[in-house]
C-alpha positions as CSV (number, residue, x, y, z in Angstrom):
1,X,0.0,0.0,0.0
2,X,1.3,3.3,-0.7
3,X,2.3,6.1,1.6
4,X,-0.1,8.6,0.7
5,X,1.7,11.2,3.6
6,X,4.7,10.6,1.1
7,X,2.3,12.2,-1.7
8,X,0.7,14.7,0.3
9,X,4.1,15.9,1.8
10,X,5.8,16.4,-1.7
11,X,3.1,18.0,-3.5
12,X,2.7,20.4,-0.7
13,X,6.5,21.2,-1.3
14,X,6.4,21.4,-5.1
15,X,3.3,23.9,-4.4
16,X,5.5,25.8,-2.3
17,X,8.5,25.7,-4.5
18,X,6.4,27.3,-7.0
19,X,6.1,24.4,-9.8
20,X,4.1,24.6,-12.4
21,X,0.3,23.0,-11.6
22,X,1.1,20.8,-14.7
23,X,4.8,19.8,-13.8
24,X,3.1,19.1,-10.2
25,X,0.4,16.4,-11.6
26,X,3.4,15.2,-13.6
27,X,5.5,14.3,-10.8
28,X,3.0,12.8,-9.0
29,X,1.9,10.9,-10.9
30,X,5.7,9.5,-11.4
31,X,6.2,8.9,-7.8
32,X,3.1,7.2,-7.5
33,X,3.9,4.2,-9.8
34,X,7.5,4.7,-8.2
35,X,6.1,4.3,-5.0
36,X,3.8,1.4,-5.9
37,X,6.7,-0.8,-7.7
38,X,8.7,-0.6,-3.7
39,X,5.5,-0.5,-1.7
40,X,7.0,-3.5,-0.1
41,X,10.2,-1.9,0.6
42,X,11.7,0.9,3.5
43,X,11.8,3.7,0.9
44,X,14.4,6.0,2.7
45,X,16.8,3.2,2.1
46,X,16.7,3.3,-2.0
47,X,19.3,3.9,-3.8
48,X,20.9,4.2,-7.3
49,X,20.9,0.5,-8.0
50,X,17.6,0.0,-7.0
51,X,16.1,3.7,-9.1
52,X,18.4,1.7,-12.1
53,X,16.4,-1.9,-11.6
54,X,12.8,0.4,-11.3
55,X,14.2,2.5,-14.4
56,X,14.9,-0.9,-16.6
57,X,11.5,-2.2,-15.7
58,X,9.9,0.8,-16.9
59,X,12.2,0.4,-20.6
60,X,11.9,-3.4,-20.7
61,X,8.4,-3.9,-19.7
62,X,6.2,-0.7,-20.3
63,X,8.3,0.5,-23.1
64,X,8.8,3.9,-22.2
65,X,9.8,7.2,-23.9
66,X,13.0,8.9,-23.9
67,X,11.0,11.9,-22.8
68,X,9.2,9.9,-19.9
69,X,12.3,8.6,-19.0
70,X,13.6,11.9,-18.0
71,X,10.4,12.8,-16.1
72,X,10.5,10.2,-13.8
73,X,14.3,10.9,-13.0
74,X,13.3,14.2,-12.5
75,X,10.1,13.1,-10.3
76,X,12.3,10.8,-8.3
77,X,15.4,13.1,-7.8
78,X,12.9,15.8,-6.3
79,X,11.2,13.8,-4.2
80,X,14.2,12.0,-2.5
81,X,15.6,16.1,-2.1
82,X,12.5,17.5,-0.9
83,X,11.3,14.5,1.3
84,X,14.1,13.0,2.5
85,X,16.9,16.0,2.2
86,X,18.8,13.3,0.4
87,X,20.6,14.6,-3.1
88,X,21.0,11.3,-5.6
89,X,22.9,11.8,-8.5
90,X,21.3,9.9,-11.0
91,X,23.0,11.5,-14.6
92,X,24.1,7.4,-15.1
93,X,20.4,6.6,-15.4
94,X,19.4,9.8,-18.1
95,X,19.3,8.9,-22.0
96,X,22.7,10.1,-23.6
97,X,21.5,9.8,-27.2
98,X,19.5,13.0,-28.1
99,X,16.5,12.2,-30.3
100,X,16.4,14.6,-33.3
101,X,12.8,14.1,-33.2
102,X,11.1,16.3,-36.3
103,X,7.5,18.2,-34.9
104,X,4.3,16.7,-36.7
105,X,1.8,19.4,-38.2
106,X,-1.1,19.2,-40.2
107,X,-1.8,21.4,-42.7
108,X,-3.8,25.1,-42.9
109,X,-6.6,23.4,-44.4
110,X,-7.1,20.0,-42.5
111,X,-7.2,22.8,-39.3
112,X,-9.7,24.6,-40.8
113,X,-12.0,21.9,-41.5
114,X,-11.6,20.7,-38.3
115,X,-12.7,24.0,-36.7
116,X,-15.6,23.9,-39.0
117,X,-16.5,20.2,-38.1
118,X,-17.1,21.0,-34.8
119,X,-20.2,23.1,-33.5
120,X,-19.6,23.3,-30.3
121,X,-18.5,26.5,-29.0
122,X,-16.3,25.8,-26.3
123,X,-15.2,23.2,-28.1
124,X,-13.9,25.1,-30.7
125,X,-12.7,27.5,-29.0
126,X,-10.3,25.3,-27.4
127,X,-9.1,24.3,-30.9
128,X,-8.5,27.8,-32.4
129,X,-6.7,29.1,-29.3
130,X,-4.5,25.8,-29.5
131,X,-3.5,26.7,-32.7
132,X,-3.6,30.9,-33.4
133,X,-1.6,31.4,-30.9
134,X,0.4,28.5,-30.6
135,X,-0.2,27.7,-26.9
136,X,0.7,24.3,-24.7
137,X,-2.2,22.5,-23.5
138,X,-0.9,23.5,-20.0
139,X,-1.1,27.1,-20.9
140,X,-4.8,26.6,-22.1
141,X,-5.8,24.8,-18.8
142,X,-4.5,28.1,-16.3
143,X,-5.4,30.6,-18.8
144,X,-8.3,33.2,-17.1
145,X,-10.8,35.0,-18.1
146,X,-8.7,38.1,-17.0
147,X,-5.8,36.7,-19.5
148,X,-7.7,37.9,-22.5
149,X,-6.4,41.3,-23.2
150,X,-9.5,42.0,-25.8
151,X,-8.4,46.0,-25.9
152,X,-4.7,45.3,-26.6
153,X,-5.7,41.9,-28.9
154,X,-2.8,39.8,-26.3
155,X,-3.5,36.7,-24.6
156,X,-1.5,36.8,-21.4
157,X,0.5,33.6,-19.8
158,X,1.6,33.9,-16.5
159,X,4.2,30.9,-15.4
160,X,4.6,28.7,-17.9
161,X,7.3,26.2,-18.8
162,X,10.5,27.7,-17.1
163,X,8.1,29.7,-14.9
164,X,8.3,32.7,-17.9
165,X,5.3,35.0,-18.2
166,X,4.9,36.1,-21.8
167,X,2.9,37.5,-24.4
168,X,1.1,36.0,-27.7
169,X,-1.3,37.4,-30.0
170,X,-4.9,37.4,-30.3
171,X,-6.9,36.4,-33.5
172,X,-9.9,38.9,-34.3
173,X,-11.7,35.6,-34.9
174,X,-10.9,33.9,-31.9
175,X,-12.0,36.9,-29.8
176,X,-15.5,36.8,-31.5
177,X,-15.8,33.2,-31.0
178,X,-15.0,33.5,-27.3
179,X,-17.6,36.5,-27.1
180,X,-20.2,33.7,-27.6
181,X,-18.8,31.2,-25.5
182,X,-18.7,33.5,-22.9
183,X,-22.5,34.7,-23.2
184,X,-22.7,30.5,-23.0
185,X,-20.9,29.0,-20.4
186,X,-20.1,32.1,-18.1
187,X,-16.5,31.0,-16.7
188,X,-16.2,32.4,-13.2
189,X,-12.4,32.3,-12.7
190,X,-10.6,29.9,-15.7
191,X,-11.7,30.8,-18.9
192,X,-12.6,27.2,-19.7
193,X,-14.0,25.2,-16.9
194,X,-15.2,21.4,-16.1
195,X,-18.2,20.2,-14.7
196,X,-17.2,21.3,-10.9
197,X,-15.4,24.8,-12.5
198,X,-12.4,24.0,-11.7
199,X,-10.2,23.9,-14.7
200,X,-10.7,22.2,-17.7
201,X,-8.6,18.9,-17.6
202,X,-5.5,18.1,-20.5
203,X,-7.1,15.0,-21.2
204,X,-10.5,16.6,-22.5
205,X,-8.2,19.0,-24.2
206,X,-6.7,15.5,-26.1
207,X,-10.1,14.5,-26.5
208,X,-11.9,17.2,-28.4
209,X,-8.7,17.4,-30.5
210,X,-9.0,13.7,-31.3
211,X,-12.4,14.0,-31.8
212,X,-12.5,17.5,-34.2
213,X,-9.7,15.3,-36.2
214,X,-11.9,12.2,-36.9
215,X,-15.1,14.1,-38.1
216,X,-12.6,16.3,-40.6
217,X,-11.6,12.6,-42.0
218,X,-7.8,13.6,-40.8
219,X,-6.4,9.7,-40.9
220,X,-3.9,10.0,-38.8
221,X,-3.4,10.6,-34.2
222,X,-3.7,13.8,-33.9
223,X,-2.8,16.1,-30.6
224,X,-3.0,19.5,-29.6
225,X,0.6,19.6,-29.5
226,X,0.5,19.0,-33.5
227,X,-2.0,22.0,-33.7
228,X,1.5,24.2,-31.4
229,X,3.9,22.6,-34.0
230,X,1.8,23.5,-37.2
231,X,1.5,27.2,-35.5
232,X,4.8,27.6,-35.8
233,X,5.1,25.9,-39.7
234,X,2.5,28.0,-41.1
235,X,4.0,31.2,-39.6
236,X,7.1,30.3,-40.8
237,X,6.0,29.2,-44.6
238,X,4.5,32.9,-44.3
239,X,7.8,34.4,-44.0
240,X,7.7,35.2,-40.1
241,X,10.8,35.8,-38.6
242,X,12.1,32.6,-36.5
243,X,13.4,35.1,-33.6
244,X,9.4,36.2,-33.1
245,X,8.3,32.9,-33.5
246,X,10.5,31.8,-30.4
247,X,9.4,34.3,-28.5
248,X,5.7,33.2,-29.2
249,X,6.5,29.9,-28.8
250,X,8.2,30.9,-25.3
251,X,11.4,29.0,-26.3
252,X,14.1,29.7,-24.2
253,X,16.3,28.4,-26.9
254,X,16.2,29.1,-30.6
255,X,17.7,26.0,-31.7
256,X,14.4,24.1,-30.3
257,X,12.4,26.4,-32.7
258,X,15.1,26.2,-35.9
259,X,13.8,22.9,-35.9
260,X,10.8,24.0,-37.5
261,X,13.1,25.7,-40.5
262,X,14.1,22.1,-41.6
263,X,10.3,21.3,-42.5
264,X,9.7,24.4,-44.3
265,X,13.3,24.4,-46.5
266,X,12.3,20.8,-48.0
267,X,8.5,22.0,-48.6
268,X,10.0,25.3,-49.8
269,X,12.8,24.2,-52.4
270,X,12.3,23.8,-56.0
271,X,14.1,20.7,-56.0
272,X,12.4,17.5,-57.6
273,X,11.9,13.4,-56.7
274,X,13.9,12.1,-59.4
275,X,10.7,9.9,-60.4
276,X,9.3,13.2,-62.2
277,X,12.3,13.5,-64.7
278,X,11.6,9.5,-65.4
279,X,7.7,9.3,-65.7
């Protein structure tokens, strides 16, 4: 059985720490299957060979992500500081190969159909803002009603990945759209809320996405992450610099965003599959 003191104690210090309400869930979440695999064990008393047996199980078994991989180090490194003032140095156990991993889009057309396949409000809503302004599914969870800036046409996001506040644009259209939403639903405090109006959760988020995608015959996953990526495509395709586009983004680096540049050169180029100088 797991410790839930152990859970309760180390979200209450990742609260006061400041984390990010997403990163927070994340973690968690991560130190509850953590905790679960030694629930028969003194957990104080873990160390690196025992995080590198949990670690293999994780590869071996549930086939994890390179990504994932580094969350639950990250999880587990916090938690053993915070809880148990204990520092473990765990860089052995990180991925060393970097994944050169290019971002999926979709294209201008397959988003608009999927905004016009879907007639409800709030749900499409949630898909324009995902994509005019480029915004993490994170972001569009803690955004509130006071973050729409409808006189200065700004969306404003306060702590977001790297706990940055910044600044993105917002579409004429979108603002109209939201007008009617908000005559509709009447958010209190989050501009999109769930059934108890709290926040609206990432995994409706993923679902409406999903959802919008099958009805605009899009055959392929797709995920409101794909609707950030093709953002940044289609602003770059229309000649936007890739220094505003970062900022937009909220990259703290621009090589993350000069990945984008790779996508658009190959779709830009004049240059031919040699099938067309055969057939």
């Amino acid at each position: 059985m797991i410790d839930n003191n152990y859970i309760i104690k180390y979200k209450e210090k990742l609260i006061i720490q400041r984390y990010a309400s997403n990163s927070i869930s994340i973690y968690i979440t991560c130190i509850r299957k953590f905790l679960n695999y030694f629930e028969m064990k003194n957990i104080r008393s873990l160390n690196n060979t025992d995080i590198q047996v949990f670690i293999t199980h994780l590869l071996q078994i549930e086939k994890i992500s390179d990504s994932y991989q580094k969350q639950m180090l990250g999880a587990i490194s916090k938690f053993f500081e915070l809880i148990f003032e204990n520092n473990l140095n765990l860089k052995s156990l990180y991925p060393k190969r970097k994944k050169n991993t290019l971002p999926k889009f979709i294209s201008a057309n397959q988003i608009k159909s999927m905004i016009n396949g879907t007639s409800n409000i709030k749900h499409k809503c949630l898909i324009m803002l995902l994509y005019s302004s480029g915004l993490r599914v994170s972001e569009v969870i803690n955004l509130k009603t006071t973050d729409i800036e409808s006189d200065i046409m700004l969306i404003n996001i306060s702590n977001s990945k790297g706990r940055k506040d910044r600044k993105v644009m917002l579409s004429e259209k979108v603002l109209n759209e939201l007008r009617s939403y908000y005559k509709e639903y009447k958010p209190k405090d989050f501009l999109f809320e769930g059934q108890n109006k709290s926040s609206y959760s990432a995994k409706s988020i993923q679902n409406v996405v999903r959802d919008a995608a099958i009805r605009a015959n899009i055959n392929r996953r797709v995920t409101p992450h794909m609707l950030r990526h093709s953002f940044a495509i289609h602003l770059l395709e229309n000649g936007t610099d890739i220094r505003y586009i970062q900022e937009l983004l909220g990259h703290s680096s621009i090589q993350t965003t000069e990945l984008y540049t790779y996508i658009t050169d190959i779709s830009k180029s004049k240059i031919k599959s040699p099938l067309d100088f055969i057939m």
